[in-house]
C-alpha positions, 0 to 999 in steps of 0.5 A: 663204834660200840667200843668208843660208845661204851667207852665214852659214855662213862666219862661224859656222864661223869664229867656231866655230872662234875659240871654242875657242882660247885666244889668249895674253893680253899683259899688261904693267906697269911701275913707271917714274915711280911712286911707291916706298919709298926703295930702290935706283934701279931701275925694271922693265917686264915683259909677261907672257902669259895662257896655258891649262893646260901652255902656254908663257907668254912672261915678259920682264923689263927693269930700269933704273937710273940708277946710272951706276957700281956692281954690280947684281944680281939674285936670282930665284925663282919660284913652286913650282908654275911650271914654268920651261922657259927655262934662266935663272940665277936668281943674276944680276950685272952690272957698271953703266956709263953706257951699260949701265943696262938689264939684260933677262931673259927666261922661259918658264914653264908650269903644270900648274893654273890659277891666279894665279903670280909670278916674285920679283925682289930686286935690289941695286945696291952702288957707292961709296955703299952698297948699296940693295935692292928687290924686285918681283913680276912676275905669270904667269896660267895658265887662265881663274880665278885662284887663290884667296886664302888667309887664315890666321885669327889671334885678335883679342889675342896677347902681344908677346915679351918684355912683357906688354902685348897687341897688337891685330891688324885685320883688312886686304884687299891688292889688287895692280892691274895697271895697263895703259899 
């Protein structure tokens, strides 16, 4: 009996111990070889970590292009409720050449409630042949729950401006996947 006892008091303590800190989830994502609507040439990564409430979560963010010449740039916002710690301009512009196609941001953010969050990225890239956008969306999870959805009710029939014929609204569910490598 002692022996079980001595032997099972320094794993129970260790895994009370475990228990009650929460470790930061990474979570990563990238959209390199994925299939996206006509846009400008730029490809992201980014790991984010899972943090509890008024913790520091590390963001990186890496965008790519394979423009070889041209401006690109970047504009940032983040939602309300995160707080960013990290001093990050949120207007970005650089200059394209061959051997700088890789552009690295970096965040330090927290929330005070917990909840599903999102740092919004709008990059463009303007050279010779015109100037293309696309944006991303890069999620910060604080706490244990996710936020809940909202939906905004809207009436089965309205009228279109400027004619009179009625437009038929269906209801439709969007799911964002995070896809793991």
């Amino acid at each position: 009996m002692k022996k079980i006892t001595l032997l099972l008091t320094p794993l129970l303590l260790l895994l009370g111990l475990n228990a009650e800190v929460m470790k930061p989830e990474n979570i990563s994502g990238n959209t390199m070889k994925q299939y996206s609507k006509p846009g400008a040439p730029i490809d992201m990564k980014y790991t984010s970590q899972r943090v509890d409430l008024n913790e520091t979560a590390d963001v990186n963010i890496t965008l790519n292009t394979t423009a070889s010449n041209g401006t690109f740039s970047a504009i940032i916002t983040l939602d309300k409720e995160l707080i960013e710690l990290s001093d990050t301009q949120k207007d970005l512009s650089f200059d394209i050449y061959q051997d700088q196609q890789e552009f690295i941001i970096n965040f330090k953010v927290k929330a005070q409630d917990q909840g599903l969050y999102y740092i919004r990225l709008i990059t463009k890239i303007s050279n010779s042949y015109g100037s293309k956008l696309r944006s991303f969306a890069v999620p910060v999870y604080i706490g244990e729950e996710e936020k809940k959805v909202l939906t905004k009710g809207i009436t089965n029939q309205f009228k279109a401006l400027g004619s009179s014929e009625n437009i038929s609204v269906s209801k439709a569910i969007e799911t964002i996947k995070v896809l793991k490598n």
